[in-house]
PAPAMI-738093 format. One line per field, with one value per residue: residue number from 0; residue in one letter; x, y, z of N, C-alpha, C in turn. Coordinates in pm, whole numbers, plus 50000, padded with zeros to 5 digits. Layout:
! PAPAMI-738093
kemar	NUM/...;
zado	A/...;
npx	X/...;
npy	Y/...;
npz	Z/...;
capx	X/...;
capy	Y/...;
capz	Z/...;
cpx	X/...;
cpy	Y/...;
cpz	Z/...;
This chain:
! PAPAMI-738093
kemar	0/1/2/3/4/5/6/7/8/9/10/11/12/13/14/15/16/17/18/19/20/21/22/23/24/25/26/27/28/29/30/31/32/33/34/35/36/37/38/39/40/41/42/43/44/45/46/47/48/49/50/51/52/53/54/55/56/57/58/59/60/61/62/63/64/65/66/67/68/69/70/71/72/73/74/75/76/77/78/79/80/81/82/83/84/85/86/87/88/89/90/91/92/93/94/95/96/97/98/99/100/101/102/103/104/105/106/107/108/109/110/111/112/113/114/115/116/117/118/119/120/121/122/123/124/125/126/127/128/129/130/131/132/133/134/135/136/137/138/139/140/141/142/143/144/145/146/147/148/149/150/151/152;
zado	X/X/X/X/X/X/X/X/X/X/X/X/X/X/X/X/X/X/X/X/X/X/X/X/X/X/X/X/X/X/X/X/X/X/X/X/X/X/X/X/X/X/X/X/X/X/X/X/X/X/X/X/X/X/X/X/X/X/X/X/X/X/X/X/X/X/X/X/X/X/X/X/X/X/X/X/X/X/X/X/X/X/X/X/X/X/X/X/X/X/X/X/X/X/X/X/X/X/X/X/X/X/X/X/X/X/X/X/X/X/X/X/X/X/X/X/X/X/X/X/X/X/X/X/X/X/X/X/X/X/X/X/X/X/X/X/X/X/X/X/X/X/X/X/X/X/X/X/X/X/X/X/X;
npx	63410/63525/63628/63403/63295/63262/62971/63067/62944/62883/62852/62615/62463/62443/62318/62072/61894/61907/61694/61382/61059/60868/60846/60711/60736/60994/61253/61621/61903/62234/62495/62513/62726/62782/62515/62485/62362/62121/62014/61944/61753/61512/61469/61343/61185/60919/60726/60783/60934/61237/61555/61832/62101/62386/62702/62921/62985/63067/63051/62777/62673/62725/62555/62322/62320/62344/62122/61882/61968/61848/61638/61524/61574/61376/61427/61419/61154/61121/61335/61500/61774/61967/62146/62363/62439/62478/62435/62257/61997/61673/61556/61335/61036/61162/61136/61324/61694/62008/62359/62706/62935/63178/63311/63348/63121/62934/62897/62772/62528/62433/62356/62145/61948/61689/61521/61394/61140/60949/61026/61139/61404/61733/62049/62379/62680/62949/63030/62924/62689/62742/62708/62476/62357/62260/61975/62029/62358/62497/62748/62919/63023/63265/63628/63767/63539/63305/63117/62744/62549/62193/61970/61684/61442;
npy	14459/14651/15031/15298/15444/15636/15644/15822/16096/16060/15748/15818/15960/15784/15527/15670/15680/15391/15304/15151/15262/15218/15117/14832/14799/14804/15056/14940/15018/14921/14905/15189/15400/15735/15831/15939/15814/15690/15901/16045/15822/15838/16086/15999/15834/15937/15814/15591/15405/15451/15262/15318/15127/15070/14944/15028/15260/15525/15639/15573/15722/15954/15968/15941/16215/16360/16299/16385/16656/16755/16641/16834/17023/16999/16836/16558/16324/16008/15859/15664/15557/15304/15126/14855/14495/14441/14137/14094/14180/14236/14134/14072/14283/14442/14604/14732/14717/14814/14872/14892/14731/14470/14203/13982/14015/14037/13806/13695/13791/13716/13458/13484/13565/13402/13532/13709/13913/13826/13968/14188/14438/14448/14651/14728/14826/14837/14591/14247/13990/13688/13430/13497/13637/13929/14162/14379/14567/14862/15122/15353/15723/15783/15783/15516/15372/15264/15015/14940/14708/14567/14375/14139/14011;
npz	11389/11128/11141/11092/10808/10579/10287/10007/09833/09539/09559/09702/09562/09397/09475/09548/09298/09268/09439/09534/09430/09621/09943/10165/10479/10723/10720/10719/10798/10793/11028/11051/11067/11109/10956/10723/10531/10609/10669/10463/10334/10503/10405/10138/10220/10364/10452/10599/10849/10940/11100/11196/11221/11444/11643/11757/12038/12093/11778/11742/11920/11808/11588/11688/11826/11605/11455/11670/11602/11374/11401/11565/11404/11190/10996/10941/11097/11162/11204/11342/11618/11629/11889/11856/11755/11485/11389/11573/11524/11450/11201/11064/10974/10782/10490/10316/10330/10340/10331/10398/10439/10547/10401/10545/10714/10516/10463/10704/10700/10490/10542/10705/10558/10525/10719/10609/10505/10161/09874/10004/09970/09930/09950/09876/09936/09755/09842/09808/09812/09921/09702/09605/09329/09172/09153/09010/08907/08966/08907/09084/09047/09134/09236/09304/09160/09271/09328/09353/09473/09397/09565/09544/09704;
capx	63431/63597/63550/63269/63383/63122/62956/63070/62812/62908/62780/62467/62387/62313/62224/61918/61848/61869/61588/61239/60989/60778/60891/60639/60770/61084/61379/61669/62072/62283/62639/62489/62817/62767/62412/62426/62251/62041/61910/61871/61647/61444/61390/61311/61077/60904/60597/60881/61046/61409/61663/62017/62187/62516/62756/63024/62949/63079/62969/62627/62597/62732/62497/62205/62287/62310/61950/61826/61991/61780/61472/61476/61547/61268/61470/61346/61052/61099/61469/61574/61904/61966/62303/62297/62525/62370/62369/62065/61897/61531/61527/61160/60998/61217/61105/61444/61784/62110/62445/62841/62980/63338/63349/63296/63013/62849/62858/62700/62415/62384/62300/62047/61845/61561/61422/61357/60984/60923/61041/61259/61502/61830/62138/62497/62756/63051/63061/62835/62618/62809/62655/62369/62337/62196/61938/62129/62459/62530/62821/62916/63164/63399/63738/63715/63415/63206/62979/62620/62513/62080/61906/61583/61484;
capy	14467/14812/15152/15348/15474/15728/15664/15901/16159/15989/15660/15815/15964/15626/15484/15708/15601/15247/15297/15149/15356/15236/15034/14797/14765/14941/15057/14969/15022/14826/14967/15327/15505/15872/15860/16076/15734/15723/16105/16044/15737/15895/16182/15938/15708/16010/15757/15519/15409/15413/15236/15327/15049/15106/14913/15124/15339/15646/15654/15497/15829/16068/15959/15951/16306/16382/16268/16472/16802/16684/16603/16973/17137/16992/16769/16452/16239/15888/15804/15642/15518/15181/15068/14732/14456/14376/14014/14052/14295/14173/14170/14073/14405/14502/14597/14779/14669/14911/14829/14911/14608/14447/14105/13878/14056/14058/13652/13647/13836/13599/13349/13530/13595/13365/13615/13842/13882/13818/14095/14248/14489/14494/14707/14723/14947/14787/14404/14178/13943/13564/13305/13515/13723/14092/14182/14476/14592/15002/15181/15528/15770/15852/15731/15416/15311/15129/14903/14914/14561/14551/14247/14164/13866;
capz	11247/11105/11144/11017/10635/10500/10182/09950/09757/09422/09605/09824/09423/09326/09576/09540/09195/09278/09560/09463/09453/09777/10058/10252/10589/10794/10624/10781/10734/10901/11004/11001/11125/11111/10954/10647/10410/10739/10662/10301/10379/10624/10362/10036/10227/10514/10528/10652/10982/10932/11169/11141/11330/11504/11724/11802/12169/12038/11640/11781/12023/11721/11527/11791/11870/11459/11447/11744/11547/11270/11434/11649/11269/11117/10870/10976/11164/11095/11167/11489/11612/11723/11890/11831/11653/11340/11405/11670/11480/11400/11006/11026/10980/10719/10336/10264/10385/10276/10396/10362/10552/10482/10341/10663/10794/10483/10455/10817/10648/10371/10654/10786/10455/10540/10811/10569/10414/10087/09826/10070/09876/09997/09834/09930/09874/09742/09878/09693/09946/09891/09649/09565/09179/09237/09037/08910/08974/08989/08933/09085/08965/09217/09201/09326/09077/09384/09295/09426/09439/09425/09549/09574/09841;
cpx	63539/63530/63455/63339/63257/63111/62997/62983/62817/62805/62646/62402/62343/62290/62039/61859/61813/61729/61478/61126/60910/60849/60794/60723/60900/61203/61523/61858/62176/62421/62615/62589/62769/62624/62362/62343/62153/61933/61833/61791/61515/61360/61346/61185/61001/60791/60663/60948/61205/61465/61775/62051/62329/62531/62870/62964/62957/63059/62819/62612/62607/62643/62368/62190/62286/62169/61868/61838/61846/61625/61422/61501/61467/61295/61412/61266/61063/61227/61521/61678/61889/62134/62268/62405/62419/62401/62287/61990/61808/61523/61402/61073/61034/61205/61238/61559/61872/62192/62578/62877/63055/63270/63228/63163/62879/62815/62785/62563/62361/62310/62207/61913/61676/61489/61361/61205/61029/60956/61140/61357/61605/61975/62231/62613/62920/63120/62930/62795/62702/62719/62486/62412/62247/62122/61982/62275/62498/62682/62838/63043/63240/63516/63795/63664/63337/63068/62917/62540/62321/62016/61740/61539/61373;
cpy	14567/14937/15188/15447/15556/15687/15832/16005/16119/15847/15708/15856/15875/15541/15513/15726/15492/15232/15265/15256/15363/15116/14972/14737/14886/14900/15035/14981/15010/14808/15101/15390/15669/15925/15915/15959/15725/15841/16085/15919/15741/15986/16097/15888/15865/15931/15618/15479/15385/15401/15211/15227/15046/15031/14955/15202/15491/15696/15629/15648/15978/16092/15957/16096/16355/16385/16342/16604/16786/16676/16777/17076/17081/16894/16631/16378/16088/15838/15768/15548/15391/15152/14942/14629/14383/14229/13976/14124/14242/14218/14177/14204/14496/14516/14657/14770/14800/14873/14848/14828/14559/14309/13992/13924/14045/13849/13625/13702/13732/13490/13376/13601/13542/13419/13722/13828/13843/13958/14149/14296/14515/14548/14746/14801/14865/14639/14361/14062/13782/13474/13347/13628/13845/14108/14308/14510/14800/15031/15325/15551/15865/15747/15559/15292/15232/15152/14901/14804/14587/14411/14234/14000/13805;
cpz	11214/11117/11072/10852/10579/10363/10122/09865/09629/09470/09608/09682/09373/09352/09515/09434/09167/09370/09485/09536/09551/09791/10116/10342/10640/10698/10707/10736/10844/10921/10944/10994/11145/11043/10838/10559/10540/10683/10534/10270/10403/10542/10223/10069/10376/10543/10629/10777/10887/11065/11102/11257/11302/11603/11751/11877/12080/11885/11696/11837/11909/11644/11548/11797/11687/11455/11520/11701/11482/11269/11476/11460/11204/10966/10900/11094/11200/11132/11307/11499/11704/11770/11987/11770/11570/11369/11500/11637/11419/11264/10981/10930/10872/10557/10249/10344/10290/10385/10355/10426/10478/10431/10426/10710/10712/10462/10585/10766/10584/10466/10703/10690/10471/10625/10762/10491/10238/09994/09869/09978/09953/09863/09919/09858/09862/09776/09866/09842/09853/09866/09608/09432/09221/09135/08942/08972/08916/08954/08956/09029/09011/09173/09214/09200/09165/09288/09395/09398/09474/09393/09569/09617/09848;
């Protein structure tokens, strides 16, 4: 795909306004890169599994050893690293989806909607999932203006 692109703190701000208030099942975010919506996941939902999935060797291990800081300081429980390419990643399991993914990657998603339970909340940071209506749409207020697309599945 492309490199890993950090959400911005303008974004991860509302992001974590858009979040519903409980999750049934694992949370997962898919094209973690570096981890920091990962952390703030991990600490929203702590009754929660979170998987950050990563396919990149070296972001995948930065972000592995990120998590191990993390875990030995007492900031989070709940947050484990997968390196993985999100198109074999078991959606099953999953009550919250979150995702920054370019264009193409996010139409291979779209394809892969029917594995998801029922409810399933998924929310995307700036590319809109293809041929589906969000039930809300976000804006942050960095420079930009990204759009936080929220669906619900």
């Amino acid at each position: 795909g492309i490199g890993p692109v950090p959400s911005n703190r303008y974004v991860k701000k509302q992001l974590l306004t858009a979040l519903p208030e409980s999750v049934t099942g694992d949370i997962l975010e898919l094209g973690a890169g570096w981890g920091g919506i990962s952390l703030a996941l991990a600490k929203a939902y702590p009754s929660n599994k979170v998987i950050a999935v990563e396919n990149s060797l070296p972001v995948w291990l930065f972000c592995w050893l990120r998590v191990m800081v993390w875990r030995v300081c007492g900031k989070v429980t709940n947050l484990e690293v997968q390196l993985c390419n999100i198109n074999h990643t078991d959606l099953q399991s999953a009550g919250l989806i979150y995702c920054y993914l370019y264009p193409g990657a996010m139409k291979r998603l779209s394809s892969r909607l029917q594995e998801l339970s029922p409810g399933c909340a998924l929310i995307s940071n700036t590319f809109s999932l293809p041929g589906l209506a969000p039930e809300k749409c976000l804006q942050a207020a960095d420079v930009w203006r990204s759009q936080i697309f929220c669906y619900r599945l």
